[in-house]
C-alpha positions as CSV (number, residue, x, y, z in Angstrom):
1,X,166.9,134.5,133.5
2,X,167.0,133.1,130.3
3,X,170.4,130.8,130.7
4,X,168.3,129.8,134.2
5,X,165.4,128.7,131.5
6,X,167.4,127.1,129.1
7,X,169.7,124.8,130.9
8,X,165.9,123.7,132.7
9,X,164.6,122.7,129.4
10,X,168.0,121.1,128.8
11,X,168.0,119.0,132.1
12,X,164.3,118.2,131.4
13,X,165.1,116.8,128.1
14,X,168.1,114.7,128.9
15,X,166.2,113.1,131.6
16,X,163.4,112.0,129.3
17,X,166.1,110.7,126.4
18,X,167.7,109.3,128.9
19,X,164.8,107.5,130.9
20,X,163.5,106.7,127.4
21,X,166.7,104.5,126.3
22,X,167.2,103.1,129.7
23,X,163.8,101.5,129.0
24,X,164.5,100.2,125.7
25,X,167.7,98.9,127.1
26,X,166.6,96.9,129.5
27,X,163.6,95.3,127.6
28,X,166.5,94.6,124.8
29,X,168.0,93.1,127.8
30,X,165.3,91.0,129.1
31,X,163.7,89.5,125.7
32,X,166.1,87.0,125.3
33,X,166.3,86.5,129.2
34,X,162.2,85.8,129.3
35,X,162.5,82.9,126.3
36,X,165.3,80.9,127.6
37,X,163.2,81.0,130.7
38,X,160.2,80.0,128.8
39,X,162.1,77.0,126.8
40,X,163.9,76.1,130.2
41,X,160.6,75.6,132.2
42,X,158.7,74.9,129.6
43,X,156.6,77.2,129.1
44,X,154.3,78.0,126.1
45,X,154.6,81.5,124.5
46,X,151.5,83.9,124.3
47,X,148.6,83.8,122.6
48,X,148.6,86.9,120.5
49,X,147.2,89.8,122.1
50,X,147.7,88.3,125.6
51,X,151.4,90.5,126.0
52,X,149.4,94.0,125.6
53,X,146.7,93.0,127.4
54,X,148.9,91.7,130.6
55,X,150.6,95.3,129.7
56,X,147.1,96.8,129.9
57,X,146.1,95.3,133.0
58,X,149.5,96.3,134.8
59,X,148.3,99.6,134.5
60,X,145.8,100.2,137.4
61,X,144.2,103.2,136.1
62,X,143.2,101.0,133.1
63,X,139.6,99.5,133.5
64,X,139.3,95.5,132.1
65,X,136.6,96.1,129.4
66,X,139.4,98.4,127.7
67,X,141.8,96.3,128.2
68,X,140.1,93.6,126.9
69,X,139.3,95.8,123.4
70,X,142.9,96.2,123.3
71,X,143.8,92.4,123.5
72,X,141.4,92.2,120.3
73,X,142.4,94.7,118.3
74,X,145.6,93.0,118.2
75,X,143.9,89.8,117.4
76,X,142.1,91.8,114.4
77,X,145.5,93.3,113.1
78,X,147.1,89.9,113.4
79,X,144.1,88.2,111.3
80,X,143.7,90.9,108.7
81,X,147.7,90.9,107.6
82,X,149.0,88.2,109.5
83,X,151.9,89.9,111.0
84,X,152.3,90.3,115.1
């Protein structure tokens, strides 16, 4: 019962390590990917704020006024210490 337990907890955790670096891999991945696209095509980089609030809005359970606070707390952050 309890070696039943254990290697539960131990499956449990390796899938949410591993699920957690498979998503840091591939956004390591796709940053540099995304602005060569951007400087191929032209296209101007984001306003700060606009990144987590696209984020925000991918999320369907999120409603748009939140997201919208989220887009300017960014924007506060960014214009108290001027780091983004």
């Amino acid at each position: 019962m309890v070696n039943k337990l254990a290697t539960s907890v131990g499956r449990y955790a390796v899938k949410k390590i591993a699920n957690k670096f498979l998503d840091k891999a591939v956004e390591r991945i796709s940053k540099p990917y995304e602005r060569l696209k951007r400087e191929v095509f032209g296209i101007k980089p984001l306003n700060v704020g606009e990144k987590e609030l696209i984020q925000c809005l991918q999320n369907k359970k999120n409603s748009s006024n939140y997201c919208k606070s989220v887009g300017e707390k960014v924007r506060k952050v960014y214009h108290k210490t001027g780091k983004y």
